[in-house]
N, C-alpha and C positions, 0 to 999 in steps of 0.2 A: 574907853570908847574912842577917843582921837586917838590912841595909840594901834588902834583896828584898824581906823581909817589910812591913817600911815603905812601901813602894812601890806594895806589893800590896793594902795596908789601906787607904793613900791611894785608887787608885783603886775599891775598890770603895764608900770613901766617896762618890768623886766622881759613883759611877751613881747613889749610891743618892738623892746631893740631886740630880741633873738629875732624875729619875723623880717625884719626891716636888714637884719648884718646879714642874712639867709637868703634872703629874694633879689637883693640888690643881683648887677651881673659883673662884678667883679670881683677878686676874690681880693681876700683879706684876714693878713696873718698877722696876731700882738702877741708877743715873747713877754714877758717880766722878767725880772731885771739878775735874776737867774740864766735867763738864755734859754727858759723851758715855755713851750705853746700855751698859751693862756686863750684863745680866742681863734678859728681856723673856720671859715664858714665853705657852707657848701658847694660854693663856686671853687673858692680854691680846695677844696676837694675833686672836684672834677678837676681842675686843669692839671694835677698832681697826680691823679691819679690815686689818690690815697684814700683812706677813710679816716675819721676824725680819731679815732680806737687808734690808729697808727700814731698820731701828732701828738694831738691834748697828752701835757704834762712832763711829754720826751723833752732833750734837751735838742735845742734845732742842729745840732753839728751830728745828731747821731741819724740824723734823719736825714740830712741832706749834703750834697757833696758840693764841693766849688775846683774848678781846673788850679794848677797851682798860675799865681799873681792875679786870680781872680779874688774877690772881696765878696762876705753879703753884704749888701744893700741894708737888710734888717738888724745886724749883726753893729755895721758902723755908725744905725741911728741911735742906738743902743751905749757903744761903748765911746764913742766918740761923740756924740749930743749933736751928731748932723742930719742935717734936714735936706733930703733928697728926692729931688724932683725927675720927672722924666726918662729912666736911664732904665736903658735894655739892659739885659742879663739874663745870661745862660747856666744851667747848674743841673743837679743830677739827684735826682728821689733813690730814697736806699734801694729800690728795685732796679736800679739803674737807666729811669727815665730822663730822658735829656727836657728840658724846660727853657723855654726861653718866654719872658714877659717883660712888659714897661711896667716899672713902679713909679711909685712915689710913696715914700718912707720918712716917717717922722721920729721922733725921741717922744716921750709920754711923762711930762712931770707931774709933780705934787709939791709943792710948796716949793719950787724951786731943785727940786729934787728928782732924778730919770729914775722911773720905776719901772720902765718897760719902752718898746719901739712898736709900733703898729704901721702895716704894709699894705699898700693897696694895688692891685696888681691886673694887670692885664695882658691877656694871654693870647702871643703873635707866634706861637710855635708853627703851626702850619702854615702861616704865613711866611714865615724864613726859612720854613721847608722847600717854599713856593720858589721865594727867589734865589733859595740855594738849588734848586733844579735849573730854574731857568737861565742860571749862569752856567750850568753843563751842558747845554745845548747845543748838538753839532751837527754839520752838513748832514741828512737821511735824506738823500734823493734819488730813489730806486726805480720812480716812472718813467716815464717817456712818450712822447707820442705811440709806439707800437705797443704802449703798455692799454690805450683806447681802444674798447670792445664796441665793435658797431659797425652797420652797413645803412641802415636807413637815413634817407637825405636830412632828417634834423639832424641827428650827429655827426654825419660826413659837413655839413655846411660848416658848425661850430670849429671841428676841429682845421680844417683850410683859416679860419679865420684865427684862431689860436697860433697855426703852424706862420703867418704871415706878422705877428705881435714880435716875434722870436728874432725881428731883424731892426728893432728899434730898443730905446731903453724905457719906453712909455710906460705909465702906469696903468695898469689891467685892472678892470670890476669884474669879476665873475661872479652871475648871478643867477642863483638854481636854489629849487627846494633842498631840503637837508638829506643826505643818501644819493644826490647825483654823480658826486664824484668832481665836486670845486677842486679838495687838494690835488685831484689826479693832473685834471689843465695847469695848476699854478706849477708843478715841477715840471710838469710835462715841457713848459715853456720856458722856465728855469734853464733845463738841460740843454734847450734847445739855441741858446742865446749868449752874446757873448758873453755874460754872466756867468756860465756855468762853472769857471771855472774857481768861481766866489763863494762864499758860504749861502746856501739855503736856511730861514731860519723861517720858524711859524710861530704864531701864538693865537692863543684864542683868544678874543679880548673880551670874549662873556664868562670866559673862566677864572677873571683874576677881579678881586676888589678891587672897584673904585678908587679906594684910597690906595693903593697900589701901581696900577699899572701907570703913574704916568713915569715913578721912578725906573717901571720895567723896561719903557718905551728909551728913554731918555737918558737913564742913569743918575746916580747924589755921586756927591763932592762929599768927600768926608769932613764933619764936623758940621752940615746943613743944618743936621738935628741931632738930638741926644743918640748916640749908639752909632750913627750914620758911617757906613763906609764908604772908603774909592769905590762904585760899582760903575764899570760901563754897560749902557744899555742896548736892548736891542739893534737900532741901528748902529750902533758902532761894532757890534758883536758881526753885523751882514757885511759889513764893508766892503766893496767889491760885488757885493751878490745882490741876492732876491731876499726882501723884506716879506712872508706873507701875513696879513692882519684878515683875521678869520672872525666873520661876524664883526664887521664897522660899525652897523648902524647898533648894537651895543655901549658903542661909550658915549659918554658924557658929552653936552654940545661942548665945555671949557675942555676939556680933552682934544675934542674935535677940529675946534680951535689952533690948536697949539701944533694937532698936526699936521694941520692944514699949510701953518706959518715953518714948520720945519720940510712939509714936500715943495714948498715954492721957493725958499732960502737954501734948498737944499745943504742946515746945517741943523743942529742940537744948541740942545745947554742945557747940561745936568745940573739937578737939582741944587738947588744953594751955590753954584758957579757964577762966575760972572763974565765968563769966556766962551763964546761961539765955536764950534766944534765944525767943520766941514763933514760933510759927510759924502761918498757914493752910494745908493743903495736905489735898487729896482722896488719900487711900490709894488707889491700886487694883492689885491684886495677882492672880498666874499662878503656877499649881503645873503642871506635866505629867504628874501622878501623883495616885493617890486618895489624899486628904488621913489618912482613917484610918490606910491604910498606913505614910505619911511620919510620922507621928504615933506606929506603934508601931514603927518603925525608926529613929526618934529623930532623923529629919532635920528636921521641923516641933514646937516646941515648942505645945503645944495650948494654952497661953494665950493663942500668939499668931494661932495660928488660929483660935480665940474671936471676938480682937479683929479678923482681918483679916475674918472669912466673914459680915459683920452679913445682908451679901449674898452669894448664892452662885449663880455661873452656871456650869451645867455643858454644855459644847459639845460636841454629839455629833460622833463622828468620821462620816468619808465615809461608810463601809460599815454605819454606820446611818440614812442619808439617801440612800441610792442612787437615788432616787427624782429628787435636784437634778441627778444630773450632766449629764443634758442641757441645763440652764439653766447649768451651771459653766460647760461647755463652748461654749455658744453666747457666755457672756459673752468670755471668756478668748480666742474665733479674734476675735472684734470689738475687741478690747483691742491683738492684735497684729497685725491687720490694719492698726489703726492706726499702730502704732509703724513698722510693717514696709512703711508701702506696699502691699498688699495685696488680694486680693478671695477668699477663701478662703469658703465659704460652707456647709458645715462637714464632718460627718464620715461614711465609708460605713458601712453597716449591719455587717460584721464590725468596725471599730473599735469603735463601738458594744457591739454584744457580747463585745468581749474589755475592755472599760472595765465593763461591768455586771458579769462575773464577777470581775474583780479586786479583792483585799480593800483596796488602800489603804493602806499602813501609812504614807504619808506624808501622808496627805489631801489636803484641797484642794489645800498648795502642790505635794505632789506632782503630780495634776492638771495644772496649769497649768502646773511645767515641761514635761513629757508632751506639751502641745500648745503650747509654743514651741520644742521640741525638734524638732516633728514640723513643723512651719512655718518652719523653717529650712533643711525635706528638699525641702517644697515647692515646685517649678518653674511650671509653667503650671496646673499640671493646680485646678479647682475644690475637691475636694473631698479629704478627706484621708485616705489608705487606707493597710492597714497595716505597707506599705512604708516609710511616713515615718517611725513611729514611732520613738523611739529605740533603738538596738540592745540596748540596757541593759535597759531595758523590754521589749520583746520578750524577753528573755534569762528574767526573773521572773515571765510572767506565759505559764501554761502554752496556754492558747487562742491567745494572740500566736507561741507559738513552735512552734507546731504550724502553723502558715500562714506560716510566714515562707518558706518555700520550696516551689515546685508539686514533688508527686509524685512523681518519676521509678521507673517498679516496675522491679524486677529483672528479669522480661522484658524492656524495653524493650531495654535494658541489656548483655542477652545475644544480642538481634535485632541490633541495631545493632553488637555487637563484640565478637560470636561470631570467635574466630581458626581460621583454620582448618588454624592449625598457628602454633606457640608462639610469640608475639612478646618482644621486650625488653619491659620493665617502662614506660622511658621513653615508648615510642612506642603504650602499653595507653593509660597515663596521661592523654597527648596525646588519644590518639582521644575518651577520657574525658571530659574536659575539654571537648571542641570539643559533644560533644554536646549535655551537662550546657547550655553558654553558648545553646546553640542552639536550646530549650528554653524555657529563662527568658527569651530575646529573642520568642519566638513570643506566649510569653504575654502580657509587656509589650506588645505591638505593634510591637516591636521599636524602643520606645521608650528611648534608651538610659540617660537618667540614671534614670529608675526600674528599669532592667535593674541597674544597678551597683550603686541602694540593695540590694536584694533578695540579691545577690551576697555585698554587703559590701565591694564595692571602691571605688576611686575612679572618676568617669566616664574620666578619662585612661589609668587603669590595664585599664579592661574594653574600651577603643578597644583598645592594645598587645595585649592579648588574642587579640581579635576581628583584626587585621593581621598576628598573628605565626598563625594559626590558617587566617588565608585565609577565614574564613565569613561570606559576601553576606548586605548588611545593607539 
């Protein structure tokens, strides 16, 4: 009976550590003293890519690769009884996955005795993806002021106020909803200034972890922390140039802080440093929210709004420029005519008016997907009607979806398949159907790929239709 009991407590130990090495969110790999997987849960399964069938019981060298004078980590806990804390490493799954994670790695005794190393591990591969991009970052600065679509007095007023920043080294707020075209001003101004002949450099700072960007901003000292290399950071990457920091009021107030103290000192200090860096670099900054707001919701520290806004360009959205879209749009069918091969020469009168009442919540860029959406629908036909549109659009935009299909009235309806005694369901439906197709092909001109747009089908799928239907085309 106690020997049940034992038994019983045993195993419900045993669920309770498979559930517990399993859910945790790190992974973790124990060899014995062999060199073969004894223990691999399913975190590190995901970050490895593997499945346990691959690991459990292999021996770890056949599994995994190391660059040559690189070491495992799990390998030295193992054969050399060290106990290692903290340390990056990079290495290669037999599929040829590149991995890089922090461990920390122990030896596993028994009476004095290493039976095995057990690894706990955490996985920075995208992460070092992150700032290994962000170290290949070079000048792209393509805009320009004539690169500015627009004649109505909000964007004529914006851009004179832009075009007059271009003769100081101030730092600029530009401040517009999201699709107004921030980075177009920040280069725009870039180019235009003695700057230009400096690097352009961007980042988004809601794009990068927290625990990240300050060393992205700033730059580490090698040896700050375990694994830590020389990196220099954004501003020293700009030097001479335009800084653009895209989405401020995203970081951290201690962030916020820090760059507050590095735009007014006009210098750095990378991480684990102990030495001031001078810097030259042009501020120029992007909020997508009203600055007061960000300011009484604590996401924007207002000193450092002070120091960023010396200049302040506020970009009106579409729907208070409605006035440009026809010049958007004229620009935007010529842009992909280009790209596209093309002669599209541009748009009917109902698009037209289902683009004038629409509010725009994505602006410009919205726009200009809108009409590469809609130029992807287009076949022969000149001009772009709003059939092409995308069906998404159409979907949000209440004039678009009120024309997206011709009329059919319930007279027609009851004319055409009046029974005159009770049919199946299937064979209503059918009749239905044939009508409905027959219909929408009249109107098209029985033109079939704008028949399908309109439908919603594919052209192959409204051919099988129209063959299984029998209706002369």
């Amino acid at each position: 009976m106690e020997s049940s009991k034992i038994n019983h407590h045993f195993k419900q130990l045993t669920t309770i550590y498979e559930t517990l090495i399993n859910e945790i969110d790190v992974g973790v790999h124990v060899i014995n003293d062999s060199g073969k997987t004894i223990i691999y849960n399913n975190k590190m399964s995901e970050i490895e890519s593997l499945t346990k069938e691959d690991v459990i019981n292999k021996d770890f060298l056949d599994i995994f690769r190391f660059e040559d004078g690189q070491k495992s980590t799990l390998l030295e806990a193992l054969y050399h009884n060290k106990e290692i804390k903290n340390v990056k490493q990079t290495y290669f799954t037999k599929k040829g996955k590149a991995i890089t994670t922090i461990n920390n790695t122990f030896p596993i005794y028994e009476n004095e005795k290493v039976i095995g190393a057990i690894e706990i591990a955490k996985d920075v591969t995208k992460i070092e993806n992150l700032l290994k991009n962000n170290m290949n970052l070079k000048s792209n600065t393509r805009y320009t002021f004539d690169s500015l679509i627009g004649e109505s007095d909000a964007i004529k007023e914006v851009i004179e106020i832009a075009k007059r920043a271009t003769r100081t080294p101030s730092s600029v707020l530009i401040i517009g909803e999201t699709g107004t075209g921030k980075e177009l001003f920040a280069q725009s101004i870039h180019n235009g200034s003695e700057h230009s002949s400096g690097p352009f450099i961007s980042q988004n700072c809601a794009a990068m972890p927290e625990t990240l960007i300050e060393s992205i901003l700033f730059g580490t000292k090698k040896g700050a922390f375990t694994g830590a290399t020389e990196r220099i950071g954004l501003f020293e990457q700009a030097e001479g140039g335009t800084l653009l920091l895209d989405e401020i009021n995203s970081l951290s107030p201690m962030l916020q802080a820090k760059l507050l103290r590095a735009i007014q000192e006009k210098s750095i200090r990378r991480i684990g440093d102990t030495v001031d860096r001078k810097v030259n670099v042009r501020i120029i900054s992007t909020i997508n929210e009203d600055p007061v707001e960000a300011i009484a919701n604590n996401r924007l520290r207002k000193d450092l709004y002070y120091r960023l806004s010396v200049v302040s360009l506020f970009i009106p959205s579409l729907k208070e420029r409605k006035g440009d879209i026809h010049l958007l749009i004229n620009h935007f069918i010529q842009k992909y005519n280009q790209m596209f091969q093309m002669d599209v020469k541009g748009v009917n009168e109902n698009v037209m008016k289902i683009f004038e009442e629409y509010e725009w919540p994505g602006n410009v860029r919205e726009l200009e997907h809108v009409i590469e959406g809609a130029m992807n629908l287009v076949v022969d036909e000149p001009i772009i009607e709003v059939s092409h549109l995308p069906f998404n659009f159409r979907n949000k935009s209440t004039l678009a979806s009120h024309q997206e299909f011709p009329i059919v009235s319930v007279h027609d309806m009851k004319t055409v398949n009046k029974p005159e005694s009770i049919r199946h369901l299937k064979d209503y439906l059918l009749n239905a159907e044939e009508y409905y197709i027959k219909k929408v092909l009249e109107k098209n001109n029985y033109h079939k790929t704008r028949t399908a747009q309109e439908l919603g089908l594919s052209r192959q799928t409204l051919q099988y239709r129209i063959n299984r239907l029998n209706i002369n085309s």
